[in-house]
N, C-alpha and C positions, 0 to 999 in steps of 0.2 A: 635836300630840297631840289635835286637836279631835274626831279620827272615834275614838278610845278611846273619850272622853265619850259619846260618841252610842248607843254599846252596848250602856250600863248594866250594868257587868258586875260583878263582887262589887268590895268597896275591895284584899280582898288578891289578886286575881286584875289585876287593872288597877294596881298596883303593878308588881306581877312582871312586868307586859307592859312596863310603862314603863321598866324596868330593863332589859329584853331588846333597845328599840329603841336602849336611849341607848349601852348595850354596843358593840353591832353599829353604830354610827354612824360618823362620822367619828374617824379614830385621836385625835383633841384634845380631842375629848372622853372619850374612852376613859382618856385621860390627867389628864384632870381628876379622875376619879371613881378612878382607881388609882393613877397615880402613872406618869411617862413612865418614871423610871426602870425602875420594875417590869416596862415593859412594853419599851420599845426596848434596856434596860440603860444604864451610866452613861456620861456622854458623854467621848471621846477623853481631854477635859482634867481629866476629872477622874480620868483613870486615868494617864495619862504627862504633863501637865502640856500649857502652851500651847506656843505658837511664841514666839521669843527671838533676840534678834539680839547677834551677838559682838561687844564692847568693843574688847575688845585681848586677847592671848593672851602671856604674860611666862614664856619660860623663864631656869630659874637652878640655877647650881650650889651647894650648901653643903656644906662639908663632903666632898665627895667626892658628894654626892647629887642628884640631878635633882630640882626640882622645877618643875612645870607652876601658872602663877595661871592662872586663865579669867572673865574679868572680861563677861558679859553684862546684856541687858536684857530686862525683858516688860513687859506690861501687866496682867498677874495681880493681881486684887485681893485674892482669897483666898488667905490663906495656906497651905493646904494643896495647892490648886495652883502655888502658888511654891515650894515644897519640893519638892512631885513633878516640877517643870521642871529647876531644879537638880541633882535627884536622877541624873535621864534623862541629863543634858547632862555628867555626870559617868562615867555610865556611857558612852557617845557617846565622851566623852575618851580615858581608860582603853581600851578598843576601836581606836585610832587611834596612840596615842603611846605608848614606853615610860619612864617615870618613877618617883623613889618617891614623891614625893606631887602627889597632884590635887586643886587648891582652883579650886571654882569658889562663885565672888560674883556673885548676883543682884543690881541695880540696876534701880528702879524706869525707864520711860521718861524720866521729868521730874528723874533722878538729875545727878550730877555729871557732868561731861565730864572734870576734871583728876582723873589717879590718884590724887593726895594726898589729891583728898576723896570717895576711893571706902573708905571706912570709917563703924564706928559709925553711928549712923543711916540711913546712904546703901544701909544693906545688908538687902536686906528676907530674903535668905534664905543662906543658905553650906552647900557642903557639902566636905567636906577625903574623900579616899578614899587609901590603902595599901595593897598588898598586903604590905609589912612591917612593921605598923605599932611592933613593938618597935623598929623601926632608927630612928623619927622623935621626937624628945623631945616627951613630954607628949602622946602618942598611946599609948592603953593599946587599941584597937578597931579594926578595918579602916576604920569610919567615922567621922564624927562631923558632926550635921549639928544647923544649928538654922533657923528662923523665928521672924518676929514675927510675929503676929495683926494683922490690920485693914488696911485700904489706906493706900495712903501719902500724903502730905500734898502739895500743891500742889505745893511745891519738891522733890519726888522722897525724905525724907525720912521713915522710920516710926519711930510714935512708941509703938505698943504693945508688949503684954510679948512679948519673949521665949523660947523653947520649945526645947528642947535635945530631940534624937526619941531612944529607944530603939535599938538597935541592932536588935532584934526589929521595932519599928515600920517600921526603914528595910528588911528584911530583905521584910516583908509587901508596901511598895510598889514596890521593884524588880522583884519577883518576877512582880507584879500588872503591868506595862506591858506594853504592847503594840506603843509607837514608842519606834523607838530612833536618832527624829534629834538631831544637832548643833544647834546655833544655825544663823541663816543668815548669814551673813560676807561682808560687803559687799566686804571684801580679796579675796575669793576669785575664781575666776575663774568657776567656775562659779557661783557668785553662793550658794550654801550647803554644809554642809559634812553629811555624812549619816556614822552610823557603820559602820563595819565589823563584818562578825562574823565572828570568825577563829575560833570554836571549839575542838577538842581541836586544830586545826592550826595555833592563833597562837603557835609557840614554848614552846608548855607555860603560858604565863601567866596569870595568874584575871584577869578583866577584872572591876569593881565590880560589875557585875551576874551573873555566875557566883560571885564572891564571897558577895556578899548572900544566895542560894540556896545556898551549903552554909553558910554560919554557924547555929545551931542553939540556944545560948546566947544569952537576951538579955540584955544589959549595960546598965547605965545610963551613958551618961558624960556630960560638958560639951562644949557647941562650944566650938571651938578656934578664934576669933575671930581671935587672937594669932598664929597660926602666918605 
């Protein structure tokens, strides 16, 4: 900025030039002074959440009914990107298999390896999806999702509060995604699992994320930890 100086030129004339170089300079800076998001938009994971590797996948019957566990992992420290991963990997499911209910359980990396102690603590985000949810007891919504806040603790365990999402909320971030992979599944052969989209041609069935976009009402309810 030395040959500016050398100009002598008014203080707000040599302002407005110094603004015009630092604009037009390298994008990192441009990004310092506006804001990256402003300018590149928000990055993948903060819009469809990170990458995640499958646990184990438990199907079961109750009652006459199917239900799908999806037991994954990430590295997400934020917990709004560990709801939107879940959120993604649920719709991914939903997209692939047919079921009445879809729970998937985040697990920190440094979480548990034994199913027993893939609970309570161990679970830094859940999300349960339905398309009927009157037919699942203690399911009043198509969804019901929660996270905890804060990163999880050495031993893969989170120790923050809690957050049960809107149904509206959930409605806002499915809507909003852009990637619609699976976990990547080391069982697999192709070594990841990507979803399908079978649109008006997948047998007539709302898949959680065509769901999500007609629901309309938002509801408040409680994660279904329990289920």
């Amino acid at each position: 900025m030395k040959f500016l100086s050398k100009l002598q030129l008014p203080k707000k004339v040599l302002v407005l030039v110094a603004g015009v170089v630092v604009l037009t300079g390298a994008s990192g800076a441009v990004a310092v002074f506006v804001g990256r998001e402003a300018i590149l938009g928000p990055s993948e994971e903060r819009v469809s959440g990170v990458a995640c590797t499958t646990v184990m996948t438990l199907r079961q019957k109750r009652d006459g009914q199917a239900w799908i566990r999806h037991y994954i992992r990430s590295t997400a420290e934020d917990g709004d990107v560990r709801i939107k991963t879940a959120l993604r990997v649920a719709a991914a499911l939903s997209n692939k298999e047919e079921a009445d209910l879809y729970q998937v359980v985040l697990l920190d990396e440094a979480g548990p390896s034994l199913r027993a102690d893939m609970r309570g603590r161990a679970i830094g985000a859940e999300v349960l999806f339905s398309r009927e949810p009157g037919k699942i007891s203690g399911m009043t919504a198509p969804f019901e999702a929660s996270v905890v806040d804060g990163a999880a603790a050495e031993n893969g365990e989170f120790y923050g509060e809690r957050k049960a999402l809107s149904l509206a909320e959930i409605k806002t971030i499915v809507t909003a995604m852009t990637d619609k992979a699976d976990c990547l599944d080391p069982n697999d052969p192709d070594g990841t699992a990507v979803a399908e989209n079978h649109g008006e041609g997948g047998g007539g069935h709302a898949t959680a994320a065509t769901q999500a976009e007609s629901e309309t009402a938002p509801q408040e309810h409680a994660a279904a930890t329990g289920h």
